[in-house]
C-alpha positions as CSV (number, residue, x, y, z in Angstrom):
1,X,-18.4,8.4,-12.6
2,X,-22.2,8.3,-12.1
3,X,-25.5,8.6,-13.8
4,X,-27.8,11.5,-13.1
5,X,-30.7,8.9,-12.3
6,X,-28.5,7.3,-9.6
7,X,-27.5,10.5,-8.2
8,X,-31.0,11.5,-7.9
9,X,-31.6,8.2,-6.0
10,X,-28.2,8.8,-3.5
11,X,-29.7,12.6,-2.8
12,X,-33.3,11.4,-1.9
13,X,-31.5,8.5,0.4
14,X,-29.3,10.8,1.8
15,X,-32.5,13.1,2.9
16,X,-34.9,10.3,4.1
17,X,-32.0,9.0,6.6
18,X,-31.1,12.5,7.5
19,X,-35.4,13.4,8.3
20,X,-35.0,10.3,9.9
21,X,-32.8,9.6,11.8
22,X,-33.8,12.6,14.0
23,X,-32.1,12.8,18.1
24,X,-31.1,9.4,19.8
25,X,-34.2,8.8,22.1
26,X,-36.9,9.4,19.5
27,X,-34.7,7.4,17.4
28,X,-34.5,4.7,20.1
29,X,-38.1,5.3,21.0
30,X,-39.7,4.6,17.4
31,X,-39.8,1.7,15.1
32,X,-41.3,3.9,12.4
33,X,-38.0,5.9,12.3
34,X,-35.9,3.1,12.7
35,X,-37.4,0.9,9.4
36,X,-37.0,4.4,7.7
37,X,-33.5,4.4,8.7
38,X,-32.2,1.2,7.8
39,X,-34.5,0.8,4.8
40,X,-32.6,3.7,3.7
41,X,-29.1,2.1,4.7
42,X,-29.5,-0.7,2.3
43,X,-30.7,1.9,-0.2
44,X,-27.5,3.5,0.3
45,X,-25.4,0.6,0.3
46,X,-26.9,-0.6,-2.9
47,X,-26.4,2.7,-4.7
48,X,-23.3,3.6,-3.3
49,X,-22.1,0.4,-5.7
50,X,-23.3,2.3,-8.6
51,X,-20.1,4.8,-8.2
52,X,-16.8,5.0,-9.4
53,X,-15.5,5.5,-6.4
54,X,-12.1,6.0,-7.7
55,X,-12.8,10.0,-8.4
56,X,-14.3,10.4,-4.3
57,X,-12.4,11.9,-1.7
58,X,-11.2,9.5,0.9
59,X,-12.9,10.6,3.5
60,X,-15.9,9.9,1.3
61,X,-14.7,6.6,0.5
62,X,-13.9,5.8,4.4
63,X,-17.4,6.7,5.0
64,X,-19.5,4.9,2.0
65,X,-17.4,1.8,3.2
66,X,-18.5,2.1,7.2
67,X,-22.1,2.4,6.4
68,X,-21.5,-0.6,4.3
69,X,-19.9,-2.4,6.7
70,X,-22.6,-1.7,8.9
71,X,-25.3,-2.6,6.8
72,X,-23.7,-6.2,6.2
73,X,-23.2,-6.5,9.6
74,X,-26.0,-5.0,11.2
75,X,-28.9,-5.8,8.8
76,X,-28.0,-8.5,6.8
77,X,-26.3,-10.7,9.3
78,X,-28.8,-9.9,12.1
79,X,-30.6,-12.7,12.9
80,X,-27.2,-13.9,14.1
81,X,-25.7,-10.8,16.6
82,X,-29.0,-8.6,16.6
83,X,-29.1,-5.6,15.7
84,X,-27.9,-2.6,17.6
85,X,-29.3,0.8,17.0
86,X,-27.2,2.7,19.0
87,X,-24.6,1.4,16.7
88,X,-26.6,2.2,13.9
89,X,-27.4,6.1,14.9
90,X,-23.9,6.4,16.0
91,X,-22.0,5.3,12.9
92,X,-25.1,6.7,10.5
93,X,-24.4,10.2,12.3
94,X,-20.6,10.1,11.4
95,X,-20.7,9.4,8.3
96,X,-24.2,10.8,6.2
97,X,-22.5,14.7,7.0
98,X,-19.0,13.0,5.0
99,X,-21.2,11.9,2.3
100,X,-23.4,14.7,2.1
101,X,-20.8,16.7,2.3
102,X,-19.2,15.5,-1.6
103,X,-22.4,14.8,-3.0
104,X,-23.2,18.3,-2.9
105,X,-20.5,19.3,-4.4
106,X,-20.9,16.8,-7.5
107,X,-23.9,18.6,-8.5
């Protein structure tokens, strides 16, 4: 399932995005807030690998594997597309509530 270490590490991600990633324009409007951000989606993406992910509910699942997606496309693959924040808000928004949502409940 998981290790208490990791799941101190996905609860302390999960609240630096959330302080974060704060409304849309002083999202847009601040490079501090966006490194935060994605620094903490590849944080996220790299615990998130740590997990059986077998026991989460699929909502939870469908959610882990967006941000995921997004971080592979987004961050990793930049330099290629670019990198669009909108994108980033938008999807990070959906999905941190889903994933919030069970982790709170595996304490």
């Amino acid at each position: 399932m998981y290790e208490p270490e990791s799941l101190r590490l996905l609860i302390n991600c999960l609240e630096t995005i959330e302080q974060n990633l704060q409304t849309k324009e002083k999202f847009l409007a601040s490079y501090h807030l966006q490194d935060n951000v994605l620094s903490g989606l590849r944080e996220l993406s790299e615990i998130s690998t740590r997990f059986a992910w077998g026991f989460m509910e699929t909502n939870t699942i469908n959610a882990l594997y967006r941000i995921n997606i997004l971080v592979f496309q987004q961050l990793l693959i930049s330099g290629v597309i670019g990198i669009d924040l909108s994108k980033i808000r938008l999807v990070t928004s959906e999905c941190l509530p889903i994933i919030k949502h069970e982790v709170s409940l595996w304490g």
